[in-house]
N, C-alpha and C positions, 0 to 999 in steps of 0.2 A: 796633412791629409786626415780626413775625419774615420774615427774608427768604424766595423760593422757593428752595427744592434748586435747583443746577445740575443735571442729570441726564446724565451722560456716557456711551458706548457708546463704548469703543475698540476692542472685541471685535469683528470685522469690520470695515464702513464706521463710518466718526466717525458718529454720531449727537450732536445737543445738546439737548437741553429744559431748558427752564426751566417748572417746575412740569408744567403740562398744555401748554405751548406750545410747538410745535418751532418750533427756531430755523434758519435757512437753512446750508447747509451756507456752509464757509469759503471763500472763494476762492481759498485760495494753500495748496498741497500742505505748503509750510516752516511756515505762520500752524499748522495741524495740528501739524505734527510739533511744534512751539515748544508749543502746548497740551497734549499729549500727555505730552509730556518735564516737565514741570511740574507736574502733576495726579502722575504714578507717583511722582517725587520730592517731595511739595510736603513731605515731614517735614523739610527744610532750605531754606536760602536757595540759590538757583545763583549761579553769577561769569557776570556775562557773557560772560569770555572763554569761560569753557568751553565756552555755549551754543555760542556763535559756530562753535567749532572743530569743535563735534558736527556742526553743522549745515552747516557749508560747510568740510569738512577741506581738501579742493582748491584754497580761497582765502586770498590774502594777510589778515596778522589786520586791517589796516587794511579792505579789501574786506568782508570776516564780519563784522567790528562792525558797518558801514553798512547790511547786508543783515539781519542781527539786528534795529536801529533801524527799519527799513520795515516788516519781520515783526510786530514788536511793535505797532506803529503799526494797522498791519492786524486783530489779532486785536483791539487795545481796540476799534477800531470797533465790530466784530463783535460781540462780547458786551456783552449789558445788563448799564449798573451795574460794567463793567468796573475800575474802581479798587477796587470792592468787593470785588473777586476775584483780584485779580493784584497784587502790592505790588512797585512799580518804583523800584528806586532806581539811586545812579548806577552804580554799579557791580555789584549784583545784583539778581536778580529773583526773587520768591517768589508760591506760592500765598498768600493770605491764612489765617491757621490758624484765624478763626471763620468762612470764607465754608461754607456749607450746599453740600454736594458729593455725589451719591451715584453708583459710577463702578464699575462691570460688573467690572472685574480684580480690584477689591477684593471684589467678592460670590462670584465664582467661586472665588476664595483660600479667604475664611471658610468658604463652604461648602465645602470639600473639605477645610479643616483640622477642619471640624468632624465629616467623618463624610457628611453630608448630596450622597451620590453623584448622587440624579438631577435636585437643584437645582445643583449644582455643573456636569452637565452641560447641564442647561438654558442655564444662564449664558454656556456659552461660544458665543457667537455668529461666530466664525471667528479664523482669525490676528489677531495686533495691528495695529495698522491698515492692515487687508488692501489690496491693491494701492501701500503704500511702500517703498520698502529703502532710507530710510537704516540707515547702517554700525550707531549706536546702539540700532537698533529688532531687527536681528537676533536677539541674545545672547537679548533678553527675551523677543522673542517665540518663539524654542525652546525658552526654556524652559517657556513657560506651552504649549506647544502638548503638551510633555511629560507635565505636567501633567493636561492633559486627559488623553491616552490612561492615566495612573496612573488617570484617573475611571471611567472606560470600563471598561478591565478589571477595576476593582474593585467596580464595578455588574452585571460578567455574573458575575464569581464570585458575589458576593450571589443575583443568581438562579440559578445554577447549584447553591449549597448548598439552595434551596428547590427546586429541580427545576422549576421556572417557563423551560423549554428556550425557547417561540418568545423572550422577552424576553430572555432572555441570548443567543441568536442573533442578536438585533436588535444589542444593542450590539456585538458582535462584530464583525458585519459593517460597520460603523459604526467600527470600528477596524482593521482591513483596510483601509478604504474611507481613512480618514486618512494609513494607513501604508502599501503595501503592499508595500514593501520590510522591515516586519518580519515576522520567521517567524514567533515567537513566538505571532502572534496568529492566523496561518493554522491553527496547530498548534490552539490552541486552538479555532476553529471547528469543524477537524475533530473534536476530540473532542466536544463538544457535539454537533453532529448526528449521532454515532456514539451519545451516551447518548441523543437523544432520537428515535432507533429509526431516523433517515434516512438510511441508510447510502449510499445514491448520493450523497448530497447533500454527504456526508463526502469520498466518494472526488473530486467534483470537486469541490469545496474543493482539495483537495492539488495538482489540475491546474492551477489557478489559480493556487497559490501556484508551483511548479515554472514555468509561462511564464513566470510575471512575473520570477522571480531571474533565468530564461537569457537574457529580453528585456533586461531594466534593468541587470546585473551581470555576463551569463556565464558564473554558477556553478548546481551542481546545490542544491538543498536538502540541510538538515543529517540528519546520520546520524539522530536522533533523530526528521526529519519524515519521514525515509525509511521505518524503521521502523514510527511508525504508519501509514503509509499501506499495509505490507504486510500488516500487522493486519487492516486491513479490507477490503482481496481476499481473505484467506485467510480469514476470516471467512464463517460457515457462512448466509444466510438465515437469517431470522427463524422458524421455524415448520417449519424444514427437518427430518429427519431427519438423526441420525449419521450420517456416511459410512462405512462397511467398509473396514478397511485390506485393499488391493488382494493378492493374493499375487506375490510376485514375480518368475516368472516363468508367467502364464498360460496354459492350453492353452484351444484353439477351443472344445471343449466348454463349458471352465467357463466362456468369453466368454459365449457363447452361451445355458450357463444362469443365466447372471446379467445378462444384458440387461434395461434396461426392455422392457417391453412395450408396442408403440409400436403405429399403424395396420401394414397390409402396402408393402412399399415398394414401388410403380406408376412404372415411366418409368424412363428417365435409365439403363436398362441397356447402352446404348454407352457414357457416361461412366463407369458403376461398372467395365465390360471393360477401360476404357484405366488405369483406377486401378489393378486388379488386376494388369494386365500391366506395370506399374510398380513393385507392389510385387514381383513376383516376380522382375524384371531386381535390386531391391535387396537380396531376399533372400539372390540367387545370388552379392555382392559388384558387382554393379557399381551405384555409389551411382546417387541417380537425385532431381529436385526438379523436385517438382508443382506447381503454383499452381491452385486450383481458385477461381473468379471468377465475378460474378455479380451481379442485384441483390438486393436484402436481402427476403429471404422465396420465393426461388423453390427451396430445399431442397437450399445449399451445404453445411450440417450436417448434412443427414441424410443425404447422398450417403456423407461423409465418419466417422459413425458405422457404416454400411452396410459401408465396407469392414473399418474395424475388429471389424466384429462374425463378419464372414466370415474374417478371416485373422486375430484373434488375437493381433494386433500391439500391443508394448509400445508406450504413448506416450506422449507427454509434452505440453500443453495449454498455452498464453499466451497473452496479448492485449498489445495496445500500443498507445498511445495517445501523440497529437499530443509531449505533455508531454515522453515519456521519453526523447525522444531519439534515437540511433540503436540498432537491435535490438543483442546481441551477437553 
């Protein structure tokens, strides 16, 4: 009679089954770790010693064998049919190479070496066994955590070549969400939502990515996320008209006959007086800085087109946000 699969989950929490029966979780964090290390390696025999040392580096080897021996002790309890599965001898310990095993790191592998991106990220159910640091578990688990984001990105390019934008946003954000110390993937987000037309949703993206480096790191974003993100400020609305290159030095008239066409401007002529008598003190040479304030929608820009349109005045236009920093 053929035996049941073990069914192993190292991919987040330890899960165990055996066929359709889950098994209780282990009692002892090392009894895991000792399973764990065993199953990834089982294509060879281990040395005890080695275990020992993986697993209690801090301990005399006399101490690590004895606690090796407990561990060991603890996991055959644990698992049914234990000698069927674990092959112990005096001095090393192996998987058994006909025990029936089916084990999450291994499917996530196949599936990514084979192409098969969105079983590949299915598979991956979190770090290697999420919530342990030993020393050993490190190495591996950055690099399958690598791995994954290799998935990730190469499931939103796939949809990105189909133009299928919300799913390749999904995963993106999704590797953001993993990483968010790398650019790479910020950059990428924002160009997705810049192809698939949501261009606010672009520009903060970039904001995002810009806090997080000056929170976590200190530094600004790379020339090249800098760049696109200036792309899409300068970037024209969807459905906008060409803008008219401005002439460079305008007189009031042409302001004036090139203004939109807006309502009549009602009110606020003691504030448009004190602006005017402002710009004229700067006109004459002696500099002068306004701050015109207010809450959002009582007609701080129109106050401020108003003057423009009355005097004529070259200017120049910015905005600034949380992200960038200090103004220059």
């Amino acid at each position: 009679m053929d035996r049941e699969a073990l069914r192993a989950r190292l991919l987040g929490t330890m899960d165990l089954r055996l066929g359709a029966q889950q098994l209780p979780p282990l009692d002892s964090a090392r009894a895991e770790s000792l399973l764990a290390y065993l199953l990834l390696h089982r294509d060879a025999p281990q040395p005890r010693q080695r275990l020992a040392f993986l697993l209690w580096p801090d301990s005399t080897e006399r101490q690590a064998q004895t606690n090796l021996r407990k561990v060991l002790h603890t996991l055959r309890r644990a698992l049914p049919d234990a000698d069927c599965l674990i092959e112990v001898g005096p001095r090393m310990l192996r998987w058994h190479a006909d025990a029936p095993i089916e084990l999450d790191v291994e499917q996530f592998e196949g599936a990514l070496a084979e192409g098969r991106l969105e079983e590949a990220v299915e598979r991956y159910g979190g770090e290697l066994l999420e919530g342990r640091y030993d020393e050993w578990l490190l190495d591996e688990r950055e690099r399958l955590a690598a791995l994954h984001l290799e998935a990730l990105e190469g499931l939103a390019r796939r949809h990105e070549q189909n133009r299928r934008w919300p799913e390749a946003i999904r995963c993106t954000e999704r590797l953001v969400a993993h990483d968010p110390l790398r650019e790479e993937s910020h950059r990428l987000l924002m160009q997705l939502c810049q192809a698939s037309g949501d261009r606010a949703r672009a520009v903060r993206a970039y904001h995002v990515c810009a806090t997080t480096l000056e929170r976590e790191l200190g530094i600004e974003p790379a020339p090249e996320t800098r760049t696109l993100y200036e792309s899409l400020v300068a970037a024209a609305p969807i459905g906008a008209a060409p803008l008219e290159p401005a002439p460079t030095v305008p007189s009031k008239s042409a302001v004036r006959r090139n203004a939109p066409e807006t309502s009549p401007f009602v009110g606020r002529s003691a504030e448009l007086a004190r602006l005017t008598a402002a710009w004229s003190e700067a006109a004459s040479g002696r500099a002068q800085l306004v701050l015109v304030t207010g809450e959002a929608g009582v007609g701080k820009t129109r106050l401020v087109d108003e003057l423009r349109a009355h005097e004529g005045a070259v200017t120049v236009e910015a905005r600034a946000y949380p992200a960038e920093g200090p103004l220059a």
